[in-house]
RODRENFI-186612 format. One line per field, with one value per residue (C-alpha): x, y, z; residue in three letters; residue number from 0. Coordinates in Angstrom, 1 decimal. Layout:
u: (X:...)
v: (Y:...)
w: (Z:...)
res: (ALA:...)
n: (NUM:...)
***
This chain:
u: (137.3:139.5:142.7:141.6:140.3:143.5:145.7:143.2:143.9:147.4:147.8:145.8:147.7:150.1:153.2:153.2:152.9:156.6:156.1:155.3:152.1:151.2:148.1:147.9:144.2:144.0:141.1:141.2:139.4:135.9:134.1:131.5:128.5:125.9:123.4:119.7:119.0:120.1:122.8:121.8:125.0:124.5:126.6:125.2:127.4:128.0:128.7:131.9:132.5:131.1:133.2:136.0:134.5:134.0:137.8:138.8:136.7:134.5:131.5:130.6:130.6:128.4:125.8:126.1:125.0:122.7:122.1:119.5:119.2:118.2:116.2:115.0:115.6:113.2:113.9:111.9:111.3:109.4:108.3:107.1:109.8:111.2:113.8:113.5:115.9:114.4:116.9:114.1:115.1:118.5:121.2:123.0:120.8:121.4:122.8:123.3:122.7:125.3:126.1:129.1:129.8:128.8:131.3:134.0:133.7:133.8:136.7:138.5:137.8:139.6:142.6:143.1:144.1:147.0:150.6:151.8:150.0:149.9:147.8:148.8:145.6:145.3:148.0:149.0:151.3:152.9:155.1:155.6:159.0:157.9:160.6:161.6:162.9:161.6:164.5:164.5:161.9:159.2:159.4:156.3:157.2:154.7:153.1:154.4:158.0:159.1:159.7:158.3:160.0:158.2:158.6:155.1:152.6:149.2:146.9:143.8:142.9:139.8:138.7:140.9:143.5:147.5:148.8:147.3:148.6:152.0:151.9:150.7:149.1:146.1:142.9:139.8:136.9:133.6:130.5:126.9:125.3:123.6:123.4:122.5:119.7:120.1:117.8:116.2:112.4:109.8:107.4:103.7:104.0:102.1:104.7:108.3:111.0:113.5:113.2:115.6:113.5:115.3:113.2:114.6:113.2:114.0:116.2:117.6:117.1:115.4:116.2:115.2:117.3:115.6:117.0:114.2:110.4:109.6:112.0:114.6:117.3:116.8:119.0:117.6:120.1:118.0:119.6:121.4:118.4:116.1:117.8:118.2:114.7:113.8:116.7:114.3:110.4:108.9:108.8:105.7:106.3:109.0:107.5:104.7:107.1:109.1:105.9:105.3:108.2:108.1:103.9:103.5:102.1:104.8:105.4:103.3:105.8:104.8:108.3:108.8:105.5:107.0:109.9:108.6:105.9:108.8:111.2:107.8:107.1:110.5:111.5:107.9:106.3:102.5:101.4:99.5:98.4:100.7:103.8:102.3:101.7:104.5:106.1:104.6:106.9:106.0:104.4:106.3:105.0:107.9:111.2:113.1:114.4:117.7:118.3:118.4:121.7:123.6:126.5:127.7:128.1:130.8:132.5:136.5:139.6:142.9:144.8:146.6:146.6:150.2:153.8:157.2:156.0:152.9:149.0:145.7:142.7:139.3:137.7:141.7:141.4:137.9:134.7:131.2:127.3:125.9:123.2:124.2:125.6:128.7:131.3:132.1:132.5:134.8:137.1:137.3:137.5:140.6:142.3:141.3:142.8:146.7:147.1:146.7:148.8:151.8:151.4:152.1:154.9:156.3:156.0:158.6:160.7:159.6:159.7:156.6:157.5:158.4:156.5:155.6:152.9:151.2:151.1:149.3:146.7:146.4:145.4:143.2:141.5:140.5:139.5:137.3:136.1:136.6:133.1:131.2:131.7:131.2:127.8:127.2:127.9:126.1:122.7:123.5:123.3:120.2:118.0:118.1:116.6:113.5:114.8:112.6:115.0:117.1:113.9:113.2:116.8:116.0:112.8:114.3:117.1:115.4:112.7:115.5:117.4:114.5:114.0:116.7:118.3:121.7:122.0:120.3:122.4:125.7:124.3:123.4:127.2:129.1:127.6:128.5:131.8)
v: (3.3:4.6:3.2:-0.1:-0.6:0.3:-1.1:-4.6:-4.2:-4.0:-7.0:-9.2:-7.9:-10.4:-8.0:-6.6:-9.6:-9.1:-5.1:-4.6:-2.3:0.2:0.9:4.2:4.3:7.3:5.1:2.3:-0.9:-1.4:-4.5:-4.8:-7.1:-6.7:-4.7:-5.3:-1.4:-0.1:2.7:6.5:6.4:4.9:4.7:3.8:1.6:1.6:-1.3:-0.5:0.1:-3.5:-5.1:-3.8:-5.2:-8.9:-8.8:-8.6:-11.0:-8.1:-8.4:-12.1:-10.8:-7.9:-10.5:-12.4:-9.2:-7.0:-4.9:-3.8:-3.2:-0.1:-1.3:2.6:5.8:8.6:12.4:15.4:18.9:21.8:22.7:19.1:18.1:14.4:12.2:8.5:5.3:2.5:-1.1:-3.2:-4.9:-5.3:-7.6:-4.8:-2.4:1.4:0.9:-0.9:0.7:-0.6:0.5:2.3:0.1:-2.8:-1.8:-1.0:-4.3:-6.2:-5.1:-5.4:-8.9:-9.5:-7.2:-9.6:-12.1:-10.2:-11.2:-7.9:-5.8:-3.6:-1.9:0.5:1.6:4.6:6.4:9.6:11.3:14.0:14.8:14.2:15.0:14.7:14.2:17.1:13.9:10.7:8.4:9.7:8.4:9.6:9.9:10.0:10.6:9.3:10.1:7.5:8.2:6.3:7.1:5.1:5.5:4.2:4.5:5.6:7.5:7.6:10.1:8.8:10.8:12.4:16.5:17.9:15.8:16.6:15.4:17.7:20.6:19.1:18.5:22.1:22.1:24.6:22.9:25.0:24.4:26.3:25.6:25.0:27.0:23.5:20.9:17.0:15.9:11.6:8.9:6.3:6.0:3.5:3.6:2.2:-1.1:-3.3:-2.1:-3.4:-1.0:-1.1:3.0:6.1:8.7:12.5:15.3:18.9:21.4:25.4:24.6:21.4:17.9:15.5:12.1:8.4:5.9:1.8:-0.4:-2.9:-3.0:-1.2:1.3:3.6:5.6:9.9:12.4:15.4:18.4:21.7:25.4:25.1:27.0:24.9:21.4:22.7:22.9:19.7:18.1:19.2:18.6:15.8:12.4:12.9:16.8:15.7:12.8:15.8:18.0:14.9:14.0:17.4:17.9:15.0:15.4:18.9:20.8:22.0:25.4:27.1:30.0:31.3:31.5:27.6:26.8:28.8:27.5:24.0:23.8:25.2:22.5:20.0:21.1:21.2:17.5:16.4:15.3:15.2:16.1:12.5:11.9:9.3:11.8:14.8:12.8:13.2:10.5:9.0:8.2:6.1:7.3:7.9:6.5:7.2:8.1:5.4:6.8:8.1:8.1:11.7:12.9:16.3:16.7:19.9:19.7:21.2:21.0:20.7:19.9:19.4:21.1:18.5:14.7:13.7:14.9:12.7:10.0:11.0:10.2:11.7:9.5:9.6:12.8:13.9:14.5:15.9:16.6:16.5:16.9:14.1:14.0:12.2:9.9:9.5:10.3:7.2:5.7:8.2:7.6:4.0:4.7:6.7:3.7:1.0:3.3:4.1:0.1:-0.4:2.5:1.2:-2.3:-0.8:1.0:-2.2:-4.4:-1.6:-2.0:1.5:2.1:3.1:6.4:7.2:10.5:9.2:6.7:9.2:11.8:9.7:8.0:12.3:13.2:9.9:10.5:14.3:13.4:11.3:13.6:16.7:16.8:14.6:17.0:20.5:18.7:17.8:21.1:22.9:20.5:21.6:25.2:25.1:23.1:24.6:28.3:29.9:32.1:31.9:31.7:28.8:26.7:27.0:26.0:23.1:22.4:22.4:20.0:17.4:17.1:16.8:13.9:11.8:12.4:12.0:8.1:9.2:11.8:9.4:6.5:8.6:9.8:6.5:4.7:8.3:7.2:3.3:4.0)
w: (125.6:122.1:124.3:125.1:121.7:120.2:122.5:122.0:118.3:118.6:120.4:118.0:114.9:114.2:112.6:116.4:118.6:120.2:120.8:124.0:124.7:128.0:128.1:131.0:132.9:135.2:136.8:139.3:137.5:138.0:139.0:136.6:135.8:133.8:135.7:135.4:134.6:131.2:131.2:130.2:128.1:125.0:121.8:118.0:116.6:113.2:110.5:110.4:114.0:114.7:112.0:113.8:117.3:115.7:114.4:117.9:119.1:121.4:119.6:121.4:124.4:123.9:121.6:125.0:127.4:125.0:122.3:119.9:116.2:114.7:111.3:110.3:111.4:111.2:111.2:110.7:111.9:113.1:109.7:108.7:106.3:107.3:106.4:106.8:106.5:106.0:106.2:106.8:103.7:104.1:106.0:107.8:110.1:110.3:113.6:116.8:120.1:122.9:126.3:126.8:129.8:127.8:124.8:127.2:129.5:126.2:124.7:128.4:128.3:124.9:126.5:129.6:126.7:125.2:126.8:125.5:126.7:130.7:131.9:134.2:136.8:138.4:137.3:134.9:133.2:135.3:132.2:128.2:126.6:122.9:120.6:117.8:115.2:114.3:115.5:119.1:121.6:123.7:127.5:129.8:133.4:135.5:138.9:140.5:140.0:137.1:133.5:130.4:126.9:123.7:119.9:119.9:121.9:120.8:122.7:123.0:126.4:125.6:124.6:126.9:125.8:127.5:124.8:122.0:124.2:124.9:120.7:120.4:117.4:116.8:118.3:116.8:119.0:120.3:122.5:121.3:124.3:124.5:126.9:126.1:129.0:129.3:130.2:129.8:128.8:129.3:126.1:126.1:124.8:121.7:119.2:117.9:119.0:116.6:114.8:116.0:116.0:116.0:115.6:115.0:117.6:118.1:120.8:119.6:118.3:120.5:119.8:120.8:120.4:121.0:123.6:123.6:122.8:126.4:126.6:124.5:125.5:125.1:123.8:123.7:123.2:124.5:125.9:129.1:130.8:129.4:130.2:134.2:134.4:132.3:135.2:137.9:136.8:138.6:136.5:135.6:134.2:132.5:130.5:129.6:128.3:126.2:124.9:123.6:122.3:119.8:118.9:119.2:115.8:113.3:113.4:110.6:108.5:105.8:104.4:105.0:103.5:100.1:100.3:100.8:98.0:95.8:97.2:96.2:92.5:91.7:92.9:91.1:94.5:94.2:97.9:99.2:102.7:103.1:101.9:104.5:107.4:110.4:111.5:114.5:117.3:120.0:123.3:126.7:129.5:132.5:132.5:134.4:138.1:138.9:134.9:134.2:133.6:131.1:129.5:127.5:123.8:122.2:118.6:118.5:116.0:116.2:113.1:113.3:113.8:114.3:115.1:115.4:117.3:118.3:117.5:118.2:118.1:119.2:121.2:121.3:118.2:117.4:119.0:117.6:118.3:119.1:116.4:114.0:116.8:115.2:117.7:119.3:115.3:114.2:117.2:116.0:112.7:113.7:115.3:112.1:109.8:112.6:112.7:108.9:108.4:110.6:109.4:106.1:107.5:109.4:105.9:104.4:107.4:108.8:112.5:114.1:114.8:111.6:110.3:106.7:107.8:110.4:107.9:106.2:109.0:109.4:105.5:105.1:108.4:107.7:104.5:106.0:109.9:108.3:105.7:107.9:111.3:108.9:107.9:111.6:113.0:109.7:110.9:114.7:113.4:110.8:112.7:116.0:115.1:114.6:112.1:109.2:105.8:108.1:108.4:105.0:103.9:106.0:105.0:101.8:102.1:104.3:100.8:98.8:101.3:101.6:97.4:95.8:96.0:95.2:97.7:100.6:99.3:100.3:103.9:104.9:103.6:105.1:108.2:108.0:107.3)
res: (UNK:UNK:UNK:UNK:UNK:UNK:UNK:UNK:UNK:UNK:UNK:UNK:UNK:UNK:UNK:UNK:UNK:UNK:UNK:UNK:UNK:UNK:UNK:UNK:UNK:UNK:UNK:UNK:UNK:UNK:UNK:UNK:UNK:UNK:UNK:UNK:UNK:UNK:UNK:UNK:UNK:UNK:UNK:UNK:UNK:UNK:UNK:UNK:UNK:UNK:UNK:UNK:UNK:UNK:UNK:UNK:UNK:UNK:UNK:UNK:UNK:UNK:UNK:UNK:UNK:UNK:UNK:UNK:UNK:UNK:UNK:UNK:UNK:UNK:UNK:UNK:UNK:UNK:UNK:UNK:UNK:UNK:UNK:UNK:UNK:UNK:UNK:UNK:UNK:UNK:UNK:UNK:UNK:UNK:UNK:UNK:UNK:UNK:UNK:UNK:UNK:UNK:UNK:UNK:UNK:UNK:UNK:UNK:UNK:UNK:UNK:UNK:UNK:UNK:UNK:UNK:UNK:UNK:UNK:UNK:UNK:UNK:UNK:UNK:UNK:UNK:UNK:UNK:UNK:UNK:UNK:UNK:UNK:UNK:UNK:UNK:UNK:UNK:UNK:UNK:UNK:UNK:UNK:UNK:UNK:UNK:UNK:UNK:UNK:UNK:UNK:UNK:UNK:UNK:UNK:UNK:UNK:UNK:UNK:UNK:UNK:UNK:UNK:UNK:UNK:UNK:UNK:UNK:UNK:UNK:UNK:UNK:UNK:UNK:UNK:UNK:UNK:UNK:UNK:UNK:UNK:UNK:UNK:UNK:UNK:UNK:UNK:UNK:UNK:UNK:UNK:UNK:UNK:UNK:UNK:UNK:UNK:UNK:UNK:UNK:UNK:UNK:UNK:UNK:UNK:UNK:UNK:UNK:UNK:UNK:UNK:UNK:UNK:UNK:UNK:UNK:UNK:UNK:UNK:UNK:UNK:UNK:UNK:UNK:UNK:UNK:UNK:UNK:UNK:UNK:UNK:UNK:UNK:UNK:UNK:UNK:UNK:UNK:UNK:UNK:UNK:UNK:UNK:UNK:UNK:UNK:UNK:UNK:UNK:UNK:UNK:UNK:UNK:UNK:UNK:UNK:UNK:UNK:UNK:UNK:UNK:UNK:UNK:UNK:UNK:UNK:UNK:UNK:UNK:UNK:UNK:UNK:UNK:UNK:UNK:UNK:UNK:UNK:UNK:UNK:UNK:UNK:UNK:UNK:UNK:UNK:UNK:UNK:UNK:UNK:UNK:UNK:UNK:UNK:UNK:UNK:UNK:UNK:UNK:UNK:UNK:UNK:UNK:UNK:UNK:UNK:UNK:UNK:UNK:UNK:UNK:UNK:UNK:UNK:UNK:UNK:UNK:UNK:UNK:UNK:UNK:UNK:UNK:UNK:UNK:UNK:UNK:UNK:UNK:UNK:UNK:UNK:UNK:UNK:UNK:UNK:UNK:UNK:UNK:UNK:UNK:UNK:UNK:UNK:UNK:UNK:UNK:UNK:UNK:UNK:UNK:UNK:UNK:UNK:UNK:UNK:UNK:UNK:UNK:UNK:UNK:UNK:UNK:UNK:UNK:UNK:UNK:UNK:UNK:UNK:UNK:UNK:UNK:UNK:UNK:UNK:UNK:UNK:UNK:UNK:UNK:UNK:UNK:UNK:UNK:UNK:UNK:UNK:UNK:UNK:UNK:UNK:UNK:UNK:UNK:UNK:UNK:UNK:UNK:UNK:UNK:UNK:UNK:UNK:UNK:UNK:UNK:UNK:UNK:UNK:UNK:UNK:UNK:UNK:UNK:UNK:UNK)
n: (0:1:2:3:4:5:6:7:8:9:10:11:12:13:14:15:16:17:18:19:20:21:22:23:24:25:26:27:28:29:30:31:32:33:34:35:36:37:38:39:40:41:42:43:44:45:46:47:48:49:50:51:52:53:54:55:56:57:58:59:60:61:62:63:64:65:66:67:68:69:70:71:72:73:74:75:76:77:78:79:80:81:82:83:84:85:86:87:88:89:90:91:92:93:94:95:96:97:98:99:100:101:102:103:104:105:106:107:108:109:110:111:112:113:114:115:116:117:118:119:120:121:122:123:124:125:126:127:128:129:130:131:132:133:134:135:136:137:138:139:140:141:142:143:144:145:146:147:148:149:150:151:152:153:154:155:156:157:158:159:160:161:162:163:164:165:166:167:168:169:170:171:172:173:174:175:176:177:178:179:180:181:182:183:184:185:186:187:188:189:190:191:192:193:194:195:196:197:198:199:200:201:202:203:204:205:206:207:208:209:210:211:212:213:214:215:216:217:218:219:220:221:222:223:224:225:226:227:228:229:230:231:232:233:234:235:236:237:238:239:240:241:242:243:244:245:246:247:248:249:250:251:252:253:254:255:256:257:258:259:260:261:262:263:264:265:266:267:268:269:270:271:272:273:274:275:276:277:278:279:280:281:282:283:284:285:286:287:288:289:290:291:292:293:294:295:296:297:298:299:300:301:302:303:304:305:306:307:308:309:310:311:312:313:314:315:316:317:318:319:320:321:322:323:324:325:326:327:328:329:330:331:332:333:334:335:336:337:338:339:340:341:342:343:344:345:346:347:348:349:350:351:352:353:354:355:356:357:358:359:360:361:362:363:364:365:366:367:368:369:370:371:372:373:374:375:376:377:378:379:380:381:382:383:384:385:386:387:388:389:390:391:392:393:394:395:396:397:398:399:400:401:402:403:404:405:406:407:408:409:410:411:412:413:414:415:416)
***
């Protein structure tokens, strides 16, 4: 998905309309159409991220298919404390949620434009020779036989990336002990659907994410024990169990209530009905068939973004818990912020491989993952316990997010960008 959008980028930015581009796709095309069922794999787009999907012209064609606009966003936790976003007012939503296969599919379309571009199906890299200087080239031997050279590879080949371990740079990474359980939901209907709603449990933070006013699409991050069984339970069982997850009673500490009426008198909130009720998300009715699905969630980051001719973008580059939903816009973030970089480079007559420009795409991107993933993977860590003094700390912060303008001001434009 990172490759085509890049590759689509580079095509439509005028200073490279004579290089010539190879795009390599391990995968045979698909023949796709829109299908009448929605995908369990979902993405929440981000402002910037659709910016960058108009500017190649991709956004028409998923306007033309389907998407839905996320106008608030609701989060709270076992212990009561909430969090809510609230755009209703504004131009720009808090997100749009897009199929993966409708993203992907759109910006393939845009790609079959570009003269410069190949795509090369079904084939990989049996082989990178990665250069030790900027002014020699790289050399991918692939398994069909031939050899490609190019002034610049850009790896963009997913978590377990070849190319960060050809590169060998130090890659920290570690495993939740969680898996994310897919699907899609049908909701009981008389309501708009346009609020995310993500609520912190013990085990993990269930989330629903809208695709129209009948149904939304789940993510609900649980144990790995936990998540076989919730694979198994009958349709029925396991709209039970979703349904209690999201209404069920906060848990009742006496170390969070402290903490939270401290947290309360010291931000000046006078305790109204209105301020203690929990949110109230909407009802499950089924779970769509055949839409259950896992995946393991893991955190991961490459040291380092860049050597002599190489880049690392997207889930090559770093991995994160799909909470905050901000995977998918980080990896496009990545790419934006590569083709400004070497069209500044190519203005000063630089070549593309030159090391001064991706050292640069490397120290403005980790500016910009590394805060935003520590937060990510702090949340991950502090909102899936039962330890007392963790839910507290939570408790805590969540008052003082959904208080304090300033501070919910910069979560909400961190996560636009």
């Amino acid at each position: 998905m990172i490759g085509t959008a890049l590759s689509c980028l580079l095509a439509q930015t005028p200073l490279f309309s004579d290089h010539k581009i190879l795009l390599i796709e391990p995968s045979k095309p698909k023949q796709w159409s829109l299908s009448p069922t929605y995908s369990n794999r979902v993405s929440s787009i981000n402002e910037a991220t659709k910016r960058m999907m108009e500017d190649i012209s991709a956004w028409e064609h998923i306007a033309k298919a389907r998407f839905k606009p996320v106008i608030n966003m609701k989060v709270w936790d076992c212990s009561g404390a909430k969090v809510e976003f609230d755009n209703s007012n504004s131009s720009d939503p808090v997100a749009y949620i897009v199929e993966n296969d409708i993203l992907i599919n759109a910006v393939e379309k845009e790609l079959t434009k570009a003269s410069n571009v190949t795509v090369m199906n079904d084939t990989r890299v049996e082989e990178y020779k990665l250069p030790k200087h900027c002014d020699e080239d790289v050399q991918l031997h692939l398994t069909n036989g031939s050899t490609v050279t190019c002034n610049l590879l850009v790896g963009a080949d997913g978590a377990n990336s070849q190319v960060r371990k050809c590169m060998g740079v130090q890659y920290i990474s570690w495993k939740y002990n969680q898996t994310a359980v897919v699907a899609t939901l049908q909701l009981a209907q008389g309501l708009p659907n346009d609020t995310a709603w993500q609520r912190f449990l013990p085990t993990g933070p269930v989330a629903l994410l809208p695709l129209t006013n009948e149904l939304s699409s789940l993510v609900w991050s649980t144990s790995v024990e936990e998540a076989k069984k919730l694979l198994k339970l009958p349709n029925d069982l396991f709209v039970d169990a979703l349904n209690d997850a999201l209404w069920k009673e906060p848990v009742k500490s006496e170390a969070v209530s402290v903490a939270s009426s401290l947290a309360k008198r010291v931000l000046g909130l006078v305790e109204t009905p209105a301020h203690s009720a929990q949110p109230q998300p909407p009802t499950i009715t089924a779970v769509v068939d055949n839409s259950r699905a896992a995946f393991p969630l893991a955190f991961g980051h490459a040291a380092s973004y860049v050597a002599p001719a190489v880049a690392l973008v997207g889930d090559a580059a770093h991995k994160v818990h799909p909470l905050a939903g901000q995977g998918v816009n980080l990896g496009y973030g990545d790419i934006k912020c590569l083709v400004e970089q070497l069209v500044q480079a190519a203005h000063l007559g630089k070549s593309l491989s030159n090391i001064g420009p991706l050292r640069e795409y490397e120290r403005l991107r980790q500016a910009h993952n590394v805060p935003l993933m520590m937060a990510i993977d702090l949340m991950a860590r502090v909102y899936s316990t039962t330890n007392p003094a963790l839910l507290a700390a939570g408790n805590i912060a969540l008052q003082v997010a959904n208080t304090i303008s300033p501070i919910k001001a910069l979560m909400k434009s961190r996560a636009a960008s």
